[in-house]
C-alpha positions as CSV (number, residue, x, y, z in Angstrom):
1,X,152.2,32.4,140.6
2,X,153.0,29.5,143.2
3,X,154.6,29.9,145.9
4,X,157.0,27.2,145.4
5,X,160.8,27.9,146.3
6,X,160.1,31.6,147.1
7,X,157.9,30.5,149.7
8,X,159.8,27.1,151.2
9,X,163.0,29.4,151.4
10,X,160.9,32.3,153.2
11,X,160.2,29.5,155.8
12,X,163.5,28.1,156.3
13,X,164.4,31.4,156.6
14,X,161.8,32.2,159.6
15,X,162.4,28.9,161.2
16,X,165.6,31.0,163.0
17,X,163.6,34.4,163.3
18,X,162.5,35.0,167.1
19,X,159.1,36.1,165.9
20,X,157.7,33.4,163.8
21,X,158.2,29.8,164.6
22,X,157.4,28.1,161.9
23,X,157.6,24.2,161.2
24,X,159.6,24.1,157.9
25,X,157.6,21.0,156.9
26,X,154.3,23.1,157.0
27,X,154.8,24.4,153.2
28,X,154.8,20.9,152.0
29,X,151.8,20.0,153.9
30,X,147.7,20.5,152.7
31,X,145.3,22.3,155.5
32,X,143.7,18.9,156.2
33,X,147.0,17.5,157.7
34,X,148.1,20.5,159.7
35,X,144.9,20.8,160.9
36,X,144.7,17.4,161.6
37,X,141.1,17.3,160.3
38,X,138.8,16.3,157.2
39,X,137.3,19.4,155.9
40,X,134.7,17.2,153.5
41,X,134.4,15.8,150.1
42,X,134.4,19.1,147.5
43,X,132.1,17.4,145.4
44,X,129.3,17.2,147.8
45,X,130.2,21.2,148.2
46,X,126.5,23.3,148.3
47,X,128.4,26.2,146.3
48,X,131.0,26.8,143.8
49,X,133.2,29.0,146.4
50,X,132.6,26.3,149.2
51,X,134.2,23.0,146.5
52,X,137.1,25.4,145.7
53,X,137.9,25.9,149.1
54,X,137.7,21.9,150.2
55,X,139.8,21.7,147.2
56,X,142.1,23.5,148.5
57,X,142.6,22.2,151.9
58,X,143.4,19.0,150.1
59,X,146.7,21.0,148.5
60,X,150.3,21.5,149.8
61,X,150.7,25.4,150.7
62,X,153.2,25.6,148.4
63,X,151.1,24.8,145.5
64,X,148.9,28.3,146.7
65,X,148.4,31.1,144.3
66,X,147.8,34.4,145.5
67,X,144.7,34.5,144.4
68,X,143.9,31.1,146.7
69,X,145.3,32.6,149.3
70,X,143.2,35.4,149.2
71,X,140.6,33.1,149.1
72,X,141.1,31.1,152.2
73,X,142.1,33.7,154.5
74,X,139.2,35.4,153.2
75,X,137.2,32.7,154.5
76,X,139.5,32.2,157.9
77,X,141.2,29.1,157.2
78,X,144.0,28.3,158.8
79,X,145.4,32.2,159.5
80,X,148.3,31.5,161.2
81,X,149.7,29.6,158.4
82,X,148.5,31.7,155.5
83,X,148.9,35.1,156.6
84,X,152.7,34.5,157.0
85,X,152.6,32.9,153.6
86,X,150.6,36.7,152.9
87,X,153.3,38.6,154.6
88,X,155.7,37.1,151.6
89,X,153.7,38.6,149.2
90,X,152.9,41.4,150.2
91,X,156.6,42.5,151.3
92,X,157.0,42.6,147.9
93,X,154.2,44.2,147.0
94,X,151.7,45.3,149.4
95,X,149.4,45.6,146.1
96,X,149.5,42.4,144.6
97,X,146.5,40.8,143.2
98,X,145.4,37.4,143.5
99,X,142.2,36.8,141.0
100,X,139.9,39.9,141.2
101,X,141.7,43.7,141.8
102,X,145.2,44.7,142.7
103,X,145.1,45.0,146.6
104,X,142.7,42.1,146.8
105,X,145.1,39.7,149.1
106,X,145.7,42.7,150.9
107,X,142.1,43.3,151.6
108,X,141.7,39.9,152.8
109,X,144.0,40.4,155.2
110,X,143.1,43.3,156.5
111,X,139.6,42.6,157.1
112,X,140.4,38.9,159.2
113,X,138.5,38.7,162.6
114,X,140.1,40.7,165.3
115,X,140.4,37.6,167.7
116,X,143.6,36.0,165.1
117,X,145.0,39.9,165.4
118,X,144.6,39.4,169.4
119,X,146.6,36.2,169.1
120,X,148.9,37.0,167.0
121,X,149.9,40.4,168.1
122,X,153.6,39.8,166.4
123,X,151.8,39.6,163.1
124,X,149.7,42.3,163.4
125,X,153.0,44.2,164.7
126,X,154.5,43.2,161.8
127,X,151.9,44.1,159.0
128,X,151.3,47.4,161.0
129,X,154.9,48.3,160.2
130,X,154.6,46.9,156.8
131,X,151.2,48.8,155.8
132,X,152.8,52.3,157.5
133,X,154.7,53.3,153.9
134,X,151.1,52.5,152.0
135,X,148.4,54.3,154.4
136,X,147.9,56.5,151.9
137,X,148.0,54.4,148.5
138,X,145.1,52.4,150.6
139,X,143.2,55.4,151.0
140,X,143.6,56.2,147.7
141,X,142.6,52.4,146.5
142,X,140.0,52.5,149.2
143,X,140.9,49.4,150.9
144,X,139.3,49.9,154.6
145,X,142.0,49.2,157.6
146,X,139.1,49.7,160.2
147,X,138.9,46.2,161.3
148,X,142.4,45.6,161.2
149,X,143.4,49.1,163.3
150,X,141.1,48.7,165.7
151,X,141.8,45.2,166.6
152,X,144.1,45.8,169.2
């Protein structure tokens, strides 16, 4: 599933919310333009995982499936933009899979470096209220919130 609509709408939407600002134009744009940066040529890529993710910077966000989502955050690329596009998701279902296991984007997440959660405490607020419902479904699924409590 793209993200599409869904997703542009969420933004417009959270342009006006005094959380997240969040330029509306950023769905229609790849990695490699709002990062201002070339991440490299995917077909000089040493691995598999490594050309899907250059691929991937070369996309609009709102061509993203869940599963490449999962994928990039897993890899930390470009967090404050994808772990919004997450929070869409996973509002909806805080179980949703991407490519591998249900709960897999939610892993992802969960397991980012602590610095992004120390940056973005209004995120982690957010999530934290989010996951509160699910503690103990993630038990259960043994999805590991260590990193993500103890990050602040």
């Amino acid at each position: 599933m793209c993200l599409g609509a869904f997703a542009s709408s969420w933004f417009k939407k959270k342009l006006t919310h005094d959380k997240f600002m969040i330029d509306r134009s950023a769905i229609n744009k790849t990695i490699e333009q709002l990062e201002e940066r070339s991440y490299g040529d995917p077909k000089t890529a040493a691995t598999p995982m490594v050309k899907r993710c250059l691929e991937l910077c070369k996309i609009p966000l709102h061509n993203f499936t869940i599963g490449d989502l999962r994928l990039m955050i897993g890899q930390e690329f470009s967090l404050a933009y994808l772990i919004p596009m997450a929070l869409v998701h996973l509002r909806q279902d805080l179980f949703v899979e991407g490519d591998y296991y249900p709960g897999d984007l939610l892993n992802a997440v969960v397991t980012v470096d602590s610095e992004f959660w120390v940056k973005n405490r209004l995120l982690w607020d957010e999530l934290n209220l989010l996951f509160a419902s699910g503690r103990d479904e993630m038990t259960t699924r043994k999805i590991d919130m260590t990193l993500f409590d103890t990050a602040l």
